[in-house]
Z-matrix of the N, CA and C atoms (Angstrom, degrees):
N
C 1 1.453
C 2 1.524 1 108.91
N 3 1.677 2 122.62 1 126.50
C 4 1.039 3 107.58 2 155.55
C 5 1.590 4 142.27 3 -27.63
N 6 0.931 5 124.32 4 165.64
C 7 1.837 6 124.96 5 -164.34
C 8 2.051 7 88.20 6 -148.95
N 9 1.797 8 89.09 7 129.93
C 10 2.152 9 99.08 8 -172.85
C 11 1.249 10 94.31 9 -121.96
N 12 1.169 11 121.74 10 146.51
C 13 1.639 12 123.23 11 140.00
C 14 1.345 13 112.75 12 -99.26
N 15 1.555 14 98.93 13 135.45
C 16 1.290 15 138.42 14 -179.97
C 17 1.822 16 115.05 15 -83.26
N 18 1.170 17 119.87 16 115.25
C 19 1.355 18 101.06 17 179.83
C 20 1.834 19 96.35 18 -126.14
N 21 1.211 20 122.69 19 135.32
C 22 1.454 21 114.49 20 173.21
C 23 1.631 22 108.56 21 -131.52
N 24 1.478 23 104.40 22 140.39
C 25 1.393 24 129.23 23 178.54
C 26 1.419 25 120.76 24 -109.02
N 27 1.423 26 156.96 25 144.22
C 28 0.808 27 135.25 26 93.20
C 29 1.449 28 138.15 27 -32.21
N 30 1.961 29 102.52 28 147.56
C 31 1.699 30 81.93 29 168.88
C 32 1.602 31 108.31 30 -115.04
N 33 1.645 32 113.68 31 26.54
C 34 1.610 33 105.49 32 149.32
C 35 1.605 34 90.21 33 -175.02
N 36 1.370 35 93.51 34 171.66
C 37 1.535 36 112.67 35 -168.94
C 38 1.908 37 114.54 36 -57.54
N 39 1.600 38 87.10 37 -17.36
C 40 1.460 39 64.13 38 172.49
C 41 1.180 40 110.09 39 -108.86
N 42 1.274 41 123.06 40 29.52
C 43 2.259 42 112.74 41 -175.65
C 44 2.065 43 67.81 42 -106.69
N 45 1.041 44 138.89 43 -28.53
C 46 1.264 45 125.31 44 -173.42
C 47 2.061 46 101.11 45 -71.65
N 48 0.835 47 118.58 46 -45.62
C 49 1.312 48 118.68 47 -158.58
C 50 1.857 49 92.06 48 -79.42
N 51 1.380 50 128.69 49 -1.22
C 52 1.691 51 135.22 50 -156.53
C 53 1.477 52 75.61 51 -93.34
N 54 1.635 53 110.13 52 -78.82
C 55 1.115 54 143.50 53 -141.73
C 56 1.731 55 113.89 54 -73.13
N 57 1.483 56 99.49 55 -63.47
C 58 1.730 57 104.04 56 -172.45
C 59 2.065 58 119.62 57 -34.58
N 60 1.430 59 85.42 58 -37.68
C 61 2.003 60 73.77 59 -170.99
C 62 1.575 61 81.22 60 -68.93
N 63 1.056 62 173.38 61 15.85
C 64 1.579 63 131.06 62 154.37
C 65 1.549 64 96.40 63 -149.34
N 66 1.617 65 115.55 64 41.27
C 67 1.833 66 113.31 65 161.26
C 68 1.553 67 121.18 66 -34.52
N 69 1.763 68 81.11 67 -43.01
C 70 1.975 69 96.93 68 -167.86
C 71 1.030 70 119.85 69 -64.25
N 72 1.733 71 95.94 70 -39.89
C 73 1.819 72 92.92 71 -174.62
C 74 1.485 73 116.72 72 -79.08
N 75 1.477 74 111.40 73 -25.74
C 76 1.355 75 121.21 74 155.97
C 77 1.678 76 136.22 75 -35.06
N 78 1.589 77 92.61 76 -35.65
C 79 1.739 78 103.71 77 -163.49
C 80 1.629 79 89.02 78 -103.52
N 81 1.190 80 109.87 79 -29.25
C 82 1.639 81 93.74 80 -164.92
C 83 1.820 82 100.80 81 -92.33
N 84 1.268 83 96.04 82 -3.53
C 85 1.963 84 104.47 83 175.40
C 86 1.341 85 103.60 84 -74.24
N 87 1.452 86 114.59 85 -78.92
C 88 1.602 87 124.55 86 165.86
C 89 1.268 88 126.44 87 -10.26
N 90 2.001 89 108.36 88 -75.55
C 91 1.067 90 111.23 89 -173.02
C 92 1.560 91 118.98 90 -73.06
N 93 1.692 92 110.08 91 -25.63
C 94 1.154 93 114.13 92 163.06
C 95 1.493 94 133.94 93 -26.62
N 96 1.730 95 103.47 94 -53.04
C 97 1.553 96 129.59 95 154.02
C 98 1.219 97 116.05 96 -21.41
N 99 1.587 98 107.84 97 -30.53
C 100 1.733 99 103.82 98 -160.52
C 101 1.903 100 99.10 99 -122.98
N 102 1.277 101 113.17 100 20.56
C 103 1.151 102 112.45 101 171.14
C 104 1.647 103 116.36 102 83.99
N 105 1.527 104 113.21 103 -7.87
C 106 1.867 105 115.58 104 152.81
C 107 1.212 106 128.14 105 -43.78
N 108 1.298 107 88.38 106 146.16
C 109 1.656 108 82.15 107 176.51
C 110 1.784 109 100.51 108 -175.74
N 111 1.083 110 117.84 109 175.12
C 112 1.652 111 116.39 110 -174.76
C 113 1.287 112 112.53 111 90.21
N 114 1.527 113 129.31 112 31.79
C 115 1.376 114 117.61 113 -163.16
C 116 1.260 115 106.88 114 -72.29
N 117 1.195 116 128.12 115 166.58
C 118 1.641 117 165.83 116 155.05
C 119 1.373 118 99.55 117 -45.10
N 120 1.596 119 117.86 118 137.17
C 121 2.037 120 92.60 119 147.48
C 122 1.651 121 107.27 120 -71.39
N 123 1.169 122 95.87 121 152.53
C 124 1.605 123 110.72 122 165.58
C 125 1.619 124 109.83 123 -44.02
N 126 1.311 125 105.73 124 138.02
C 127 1.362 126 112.12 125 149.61
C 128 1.052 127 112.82 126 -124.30
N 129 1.593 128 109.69 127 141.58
C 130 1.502 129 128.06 128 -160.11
C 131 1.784 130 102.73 129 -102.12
N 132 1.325 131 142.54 130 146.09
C 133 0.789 132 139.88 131 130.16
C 134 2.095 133 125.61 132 -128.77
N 135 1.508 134 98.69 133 169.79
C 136 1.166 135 89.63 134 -176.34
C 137 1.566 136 109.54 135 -151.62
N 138 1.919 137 126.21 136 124.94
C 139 0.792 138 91.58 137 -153.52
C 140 1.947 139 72.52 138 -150.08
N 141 1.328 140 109.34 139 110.22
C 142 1.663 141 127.55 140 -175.04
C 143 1.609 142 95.98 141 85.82
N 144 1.820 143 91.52 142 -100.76
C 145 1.525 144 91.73 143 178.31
C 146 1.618 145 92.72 144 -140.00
N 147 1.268 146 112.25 145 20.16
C 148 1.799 147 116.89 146 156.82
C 149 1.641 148 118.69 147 -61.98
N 150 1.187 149 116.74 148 31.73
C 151 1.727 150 92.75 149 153.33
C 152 0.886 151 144.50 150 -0.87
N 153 1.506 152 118.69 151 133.78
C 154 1.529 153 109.82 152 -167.12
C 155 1.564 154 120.72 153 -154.72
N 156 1.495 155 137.37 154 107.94
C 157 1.288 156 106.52 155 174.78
C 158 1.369 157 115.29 156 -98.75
N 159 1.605 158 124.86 157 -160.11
C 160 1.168 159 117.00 158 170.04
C 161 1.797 160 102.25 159 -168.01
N 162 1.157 161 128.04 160 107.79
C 163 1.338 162 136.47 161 179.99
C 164 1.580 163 119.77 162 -114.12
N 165 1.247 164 119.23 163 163.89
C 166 1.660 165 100.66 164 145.70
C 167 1.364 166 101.41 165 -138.44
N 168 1.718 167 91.42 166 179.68
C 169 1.788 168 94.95 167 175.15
C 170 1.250 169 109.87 168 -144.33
N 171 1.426 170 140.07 169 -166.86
C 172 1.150 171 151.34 170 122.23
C 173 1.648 172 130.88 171 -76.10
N 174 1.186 173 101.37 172 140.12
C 175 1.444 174 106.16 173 -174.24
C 176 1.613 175 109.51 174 -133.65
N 177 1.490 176 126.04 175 156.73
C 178 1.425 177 109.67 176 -173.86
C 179 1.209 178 112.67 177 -99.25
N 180 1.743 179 129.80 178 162.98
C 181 1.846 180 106.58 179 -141.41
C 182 1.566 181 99.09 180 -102.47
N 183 1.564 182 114.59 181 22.30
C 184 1.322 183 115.95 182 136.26
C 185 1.345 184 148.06 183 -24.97
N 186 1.147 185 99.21 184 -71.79
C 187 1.650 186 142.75 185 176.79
C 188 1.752 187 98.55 186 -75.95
N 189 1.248 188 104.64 187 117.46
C 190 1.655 189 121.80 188 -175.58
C 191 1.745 190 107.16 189 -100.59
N 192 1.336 191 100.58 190 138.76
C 193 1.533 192 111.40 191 -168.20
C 194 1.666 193 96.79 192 -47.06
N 195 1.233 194 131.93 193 -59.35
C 196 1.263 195 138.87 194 178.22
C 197 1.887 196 111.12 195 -24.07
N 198 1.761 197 109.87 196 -50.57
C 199 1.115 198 105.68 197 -178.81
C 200 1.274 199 98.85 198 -73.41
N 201 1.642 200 147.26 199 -53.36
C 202 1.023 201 112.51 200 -149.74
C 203 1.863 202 107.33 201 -91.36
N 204 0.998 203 106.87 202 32.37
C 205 1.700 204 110.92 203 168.24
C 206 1.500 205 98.76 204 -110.84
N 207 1.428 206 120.85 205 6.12
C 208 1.589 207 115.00 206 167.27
C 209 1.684 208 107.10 207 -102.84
N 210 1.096 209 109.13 208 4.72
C 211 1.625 210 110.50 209 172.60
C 212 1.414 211 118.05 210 -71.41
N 213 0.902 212 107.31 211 112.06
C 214 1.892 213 126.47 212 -169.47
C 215 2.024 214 95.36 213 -78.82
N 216 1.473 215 96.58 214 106.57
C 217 1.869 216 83.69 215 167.65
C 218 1.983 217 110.45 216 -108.67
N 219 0.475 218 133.06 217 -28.07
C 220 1.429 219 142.28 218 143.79
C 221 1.809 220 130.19 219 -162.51
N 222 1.346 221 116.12 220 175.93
C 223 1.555 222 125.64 221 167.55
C 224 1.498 223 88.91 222 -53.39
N 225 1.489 224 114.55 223 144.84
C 226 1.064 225 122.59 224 172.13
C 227 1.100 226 147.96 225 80.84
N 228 1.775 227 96.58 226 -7.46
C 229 1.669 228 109.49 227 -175.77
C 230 2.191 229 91.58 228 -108.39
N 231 1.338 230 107.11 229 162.35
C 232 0.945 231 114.71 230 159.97
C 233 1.991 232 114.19 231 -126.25
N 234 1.236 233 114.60 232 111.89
C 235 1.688 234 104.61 233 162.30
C 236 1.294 235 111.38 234 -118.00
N 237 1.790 236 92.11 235 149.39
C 238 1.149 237 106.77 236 -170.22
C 239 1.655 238 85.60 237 -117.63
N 240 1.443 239 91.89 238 142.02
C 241 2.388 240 96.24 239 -174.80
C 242 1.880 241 79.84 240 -139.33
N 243 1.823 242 101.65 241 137.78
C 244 1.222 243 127.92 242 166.16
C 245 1.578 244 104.59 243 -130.62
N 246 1.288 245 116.04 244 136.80
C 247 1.130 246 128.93 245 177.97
C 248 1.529 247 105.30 246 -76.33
N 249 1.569 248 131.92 247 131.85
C 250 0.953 249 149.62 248 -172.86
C 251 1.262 250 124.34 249 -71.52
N 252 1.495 251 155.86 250 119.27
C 253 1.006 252 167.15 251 -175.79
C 254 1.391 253 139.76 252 -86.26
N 255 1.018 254 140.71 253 69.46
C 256 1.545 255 134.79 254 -153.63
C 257 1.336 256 131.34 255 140.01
């Protein structure tokens, strides 16, 4: 199975303060949808009020990078997913 990185943003402190207590269960619900699975623990960063996570997963090579950059995780979040190399 392919292997993605996950990168997630807010675009202000408060879609971070909506969202963060349950990002995870959010991302692994969603992408779940699309047959992912194998996540990463989260890594957290924080940098002003730029929030940030960063995970990866597996996905099955069904499912085309295109669909899972159409996965909606909420108003306010931005992810960026690159398919993994190596």
């Amino acid at each position: 199975m392919p292997k993605y990185s996950l990168d997630i943003h807010y675009n202000s402190p408060r879609y971070y303060e909506e969202y963060d207590p349950n990002v995870e269960s959010i991302v692994k619900d969603r992408f779940g949808e699309k047959g992912a699975s194998g996540f990463e623990p989260f890594d957290r960063s924080s940098e002003g009020f730029h929030y940030a996570h960063r995970t990866s997963f597996s996905a099955p090579a069904n499912v085309s990078l295109d669909e899972l950059r159409k996965v909606e995780l909420g108003y306010g979040i931005r992810a960026t997913i690159s398919q993994r190399h190596g």
